[in-house]
C-alpha angles and dihedrals in degrees: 000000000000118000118213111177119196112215109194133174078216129109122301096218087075091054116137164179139185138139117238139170132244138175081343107305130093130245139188104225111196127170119199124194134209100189082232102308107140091188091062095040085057088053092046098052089052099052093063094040103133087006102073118056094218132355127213124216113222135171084028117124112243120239111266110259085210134054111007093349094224130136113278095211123067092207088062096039082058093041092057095048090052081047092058099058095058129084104230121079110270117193133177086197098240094136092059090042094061096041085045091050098047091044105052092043092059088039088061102041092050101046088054103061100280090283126075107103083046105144090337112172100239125183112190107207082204110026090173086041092055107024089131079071109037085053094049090043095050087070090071105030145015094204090105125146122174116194094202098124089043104059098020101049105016089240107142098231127098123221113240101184140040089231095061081040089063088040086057100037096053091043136001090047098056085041093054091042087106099061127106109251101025089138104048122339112268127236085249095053101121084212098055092102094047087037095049087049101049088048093041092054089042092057094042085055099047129096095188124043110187101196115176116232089244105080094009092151098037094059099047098036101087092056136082130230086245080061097051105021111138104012136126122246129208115188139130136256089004100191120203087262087060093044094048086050100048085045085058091054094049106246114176091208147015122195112190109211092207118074115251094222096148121055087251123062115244140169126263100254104064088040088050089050088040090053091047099048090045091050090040086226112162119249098247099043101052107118153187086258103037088062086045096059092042088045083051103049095035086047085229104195122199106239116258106196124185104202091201092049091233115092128242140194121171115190115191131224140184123206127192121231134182139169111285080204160331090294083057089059097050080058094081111067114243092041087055088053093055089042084063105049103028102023090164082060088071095088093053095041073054099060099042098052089065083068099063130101127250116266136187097257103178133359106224114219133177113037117145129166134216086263097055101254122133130206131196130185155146136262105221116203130232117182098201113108117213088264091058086047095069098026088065098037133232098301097053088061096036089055091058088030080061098040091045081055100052079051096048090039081045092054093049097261108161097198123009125210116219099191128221117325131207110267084248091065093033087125092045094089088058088052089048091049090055096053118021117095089236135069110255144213129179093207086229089133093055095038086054094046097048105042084056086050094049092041089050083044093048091045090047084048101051087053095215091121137063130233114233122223085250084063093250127122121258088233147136113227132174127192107205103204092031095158094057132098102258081026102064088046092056091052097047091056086044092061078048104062103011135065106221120032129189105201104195127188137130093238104096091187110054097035086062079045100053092037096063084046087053094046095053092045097049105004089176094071121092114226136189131195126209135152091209121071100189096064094075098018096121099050096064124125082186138006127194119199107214100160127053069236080085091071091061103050108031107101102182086194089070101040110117109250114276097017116152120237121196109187110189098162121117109247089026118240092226134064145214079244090054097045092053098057082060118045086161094069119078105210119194129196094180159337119248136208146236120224119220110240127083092223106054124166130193131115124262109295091176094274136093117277113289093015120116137184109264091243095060084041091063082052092058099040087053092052104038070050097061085227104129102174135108108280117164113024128156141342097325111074111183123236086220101048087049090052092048096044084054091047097050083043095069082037103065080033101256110164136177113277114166147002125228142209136180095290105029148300109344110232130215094252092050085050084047091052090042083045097043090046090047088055093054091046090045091047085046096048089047089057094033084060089041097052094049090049085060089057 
């Protein structure tokens, strides 16, 4: 039986030993601890020099991978050199840890989706200490911040990039060696209390912690578990006592860097002088790619522990929101103040809100889907209305659309969802996807989908209409703008749920075209073609206005009582004025969503607790998705696309909340008016038509 001893500087209470198998031969494995005496570890080393097959290093600081490369701890510099002068193969497992570092951080990209570090928002406690991991991590985001001047040398500024971390680490830290503190900053440091801030609001903003094995504690201790709730922590050799205390402070997720490949969790040192011995690889020949080849053919996994037992993923969003009008506005204090005493000042609040810069308006918590993803975000603030939109052209917007991006991709956001534009900026969001740092989605899918639902929903509700056998409405609908893009969608989900369907648009050509596409898909609908709206206008049941055409040839006066409108045009073709002069007429500007998780967070956006525009909705459902990519972008929305966001909707458990008009949710009372005053018209049109039939 081959015996592998594990010296270690560490703590005597987590000495072992214990026999285990592996690739088929047996091994005492014994760990022996010096509580950090590094008299008694030499001697130590020396004693069972020519007994033990192979002795392990433990407790001991690695060699930086960046700058000078030496050991940063003058105990484990002595400790090699006494290594070197005996006969048996001494490791401190280094080798093992980079390729186990590398490794693990790849594995786990890979097996979730290839995603899961993108843009994370990572702070390296040691940048110099785990350079292997920060370069490895740089492939999948530049949200990077190394503490090492900080704690090493008590100066208040954090490193954000690996190149000002080499910078640091070949010159201003040899430079600063000489500095009290270098090492933690001491209770005297006039800077502790500027020094403790900076490091505790980089960890609270942080997604990722990378903390090395040496120090662990020392690293952690000084925060609370409100400071690293939630994170992920990378670190290496994390023994039950690590995990129990991460799981105290709450943290969502522990990757262990070193491989469990024995029933008991050890360091790598003892594992990279076990692999060796079993493989009977001399000392100085063990390699990077000899442990690749061994971590290959044993499938060595990095450990992925949950702390909690449950498993948890959270994927991050931004979403960009800006005021619908001037009533929007009003809603901002001071901006509602100035609305009472000098209402004629709005146009001009109006236009110089445009102006201002984006800001972070909200933080979104809370989200989880059936599947047991989260998602967390921010709502980004533009102050341009619809109307300021057009009035500055496509390149005024694009510019803050693209600003608004390089926030949401600085505060660790993995897709961004711009939100429905104006039709004079309908190719803006193309634009946008070239050049923003983020994937983007316009939300345009999910905002088709669910303006038919809630229109389906508002026309069931007002109880005018009569479900068929086949489960669709007896109904007349009409789509203005069919051959566009959000147009032809519309039509295509009105075939769906409804039985008689006017599609209207100027263009002969692609309506026929769109009319045969609609026939093969639901040839029981029966559809009807026209490039004039006003011939059947006031035979509609519902009506979608798809084109700023709409403004032009929806007269409200001749709609039929209790007909649904569903305005989804930017600015919309109909307003609060026309609306009044016809209580009987439901109009609907959208459907709105509600979100999956009981504890959701996020200021008022206008709509009841846990509701969101669709949209924002689309944004969600990407992300809780893992699918950050750009998804709906210009003029040309893809039936498709519109089918599969609807479907990954029900997925994550995203249902139908509310439904909106042009100043608000719509309640039930304000469906059961429309509804009350229909009714009357629809009694006085039928005797009006019976008394006409006497004469």
């Amino acid at each position: 039986m081959k015996q592998i001893i594990n010296i270690s500087l560490g703590t005597s209470r987590d000495d072992y030993e214990f026999e285990a198998t592996f690739m088929d031969q047996k091994f005492l494995l014994k760990r022996l601890a010096t509580d950090g005496d590094f008299e008694k570890a030499s001697d130590l080393l020396l004693s069972w020099n020519k007994k033990a097959d192979a002795i392990g290093l433990g407790g001991i600081s690695f060699p930086y991978e960046i700058g000078s490369g030496a050991l940063p701890d003058k105990n484990s510099r002595d400790l090699m050199k006494v290594a070197k002068q005996i006969q048996t193969p001494v490791t401190n497992g280094n080798i093992l840890r980079n390729v186990g570092q590398e490794w693990s951080l790849r594995h786990t990209q890979f097996i979730f989706g290839n995603n899961y570090f993108n843009n994370a928002r990572v702070l390296f406690f040691s940048g110099m200490a785990s350079a292997k991991i920060a370069r490895v991590m740089s492939e999948y985001t530049d949200n990077m911040q190394f503490a090492d001047p900080l704690l090493k040398n008590g100066i208040p500024r954090l490193i954000g990039s690996i190149k000002e971390l080499e910078l640091y680490a070949d010159g201003v830290h040899d430079i600063l060696k000489w500095m009290p503190g270098r090492k933690f900053v001491t209770e005297f440091s006039p800077m502790k209390k500027t020094n403790d801030y900076l490091l505790r609001n980089a960890v609270r903003q942080s997604h990722v912690l990378v903390v090395p094995h040496f120090n662990f504690y020392k690293y952690l201790n000084c925060f609370s578990a409100e400071d690293i709730e939630g994170k992920i922590i990378i670190t290496s050799t994390a023994y039950e006592d690590r995990v129990n205390y991460l799981k105290d402070k709450g943290v969502s997720v522990i990757i262990d860097t070193t491989p469990k490949i024995l029933d008991k969790v050890v360091g790598v040192s003892i594992l990279e002088a076990l692999l060796f011995s079993a493989l009977d690889i001399p000392q100085k020949e063990g390699s990077d790619d000899d442990l690749l080849e061994i971590i290959s053919e044993l499938q060595m996994e990095p450990r992925i522990i949950y702390p909690s037992g449950e498993k948890k993923r959270v994927n991050r969003f931004a979403y960009i929101v800006y005021p619908l009008s001037q009533e929007y506005l009003k809603k901002i204090k001071p901006i509602e103040m100035i609305s009472d005493f000098a209402p004629s000042a709005m146009n001009t609040v109006e236009k110089m809100m445009a102006y201002s810069p984006p800001f972070v308006y909200s933080k979104v918590t809370g989200i989880k889907s059936k599947t047991g993803v989260e998602a967390e975000g921010w709502l980004i603030a533009l102050g341009e209305t619809p109307e300021q939109m057009q009035a500055h052209g496509p390149e005024f917007t694009t510019k803050r659309i693209l600003q608004a991006a390089k926030i949401a991709k600085k505060l660790g956001a993995q897709i961004m969802g711009i939100g429905l534009l104006p039709k004079a900026l309908k190719d803006a969001s193309i634009e946008v996807a070239k050049h923003a740092v983020l994937p983007i989605t316009t939300g345009n899918s999910y905002v088709a989908s669910t303006a038919l639902w809630a229109a389906a929903e508002a026309v069931r509700r007002m109880g005018l209409t009569r479900l068929q056998p086949n489960k669709k409405l007896k109904a007349k609908t009409m789509v203005i703008g069919a051959t566009g893009a959000v147009g032809s969608i519309c039509s295509r989900l009105l075939a769906i749920a409804f039985e008689e369907v006017y599609i209207v648009s100027k263009n002969m050509a692609k309506l026929l075209a769109l009319q045969e596409s609609i026939e093969e898909e639901a040839p029981e609908v029966k559809l009807n073609v026209s490039t004039r709206a006003d011939t059947h206008l006031d035979e509609m049941d519902v009506i979608v206005a798809a084109s700023a055409e709409a403004k032009n040839v929806l007269d409200i006066m001749r709609l039929k009582p209790g007909c649904v409108v569903t305005d989804i045009t930017r600015p919309m073709s109909l307003s609060m004025d026309d609306i009044a002069r016809r209580p009987d007429i439901l109009v609907i500007r959208s459907g709105e969503i509600l979100l999956p998780g009981k504890h959701i967070e996020m200021k008022d956006i206008g709509l009841p607790d846990q509701v969101v525009y669709a949209g924002l909705a689309e944004t969600i459902i990407l992300a809780l998705e893992g699918r950050f990519e750009t998804f709906t972008v210009g003029s040309d929305t893809q039936w498709d696309k519109v089918r599969e966001i609807y479907r990954l909707g029900l997925k994550h458990g995203m249902k139908l909340a509310a439904i909106s008009g042009l100043d608000g949710v719509i309640s039930d009372d304000q469906i059961d008016r429309v509804k009350e005053f229909a009714v009357k018209e629809l009694k006085k049109h039928e005797s009006s038509k019976k008394a006409s039939r006497r004469k």
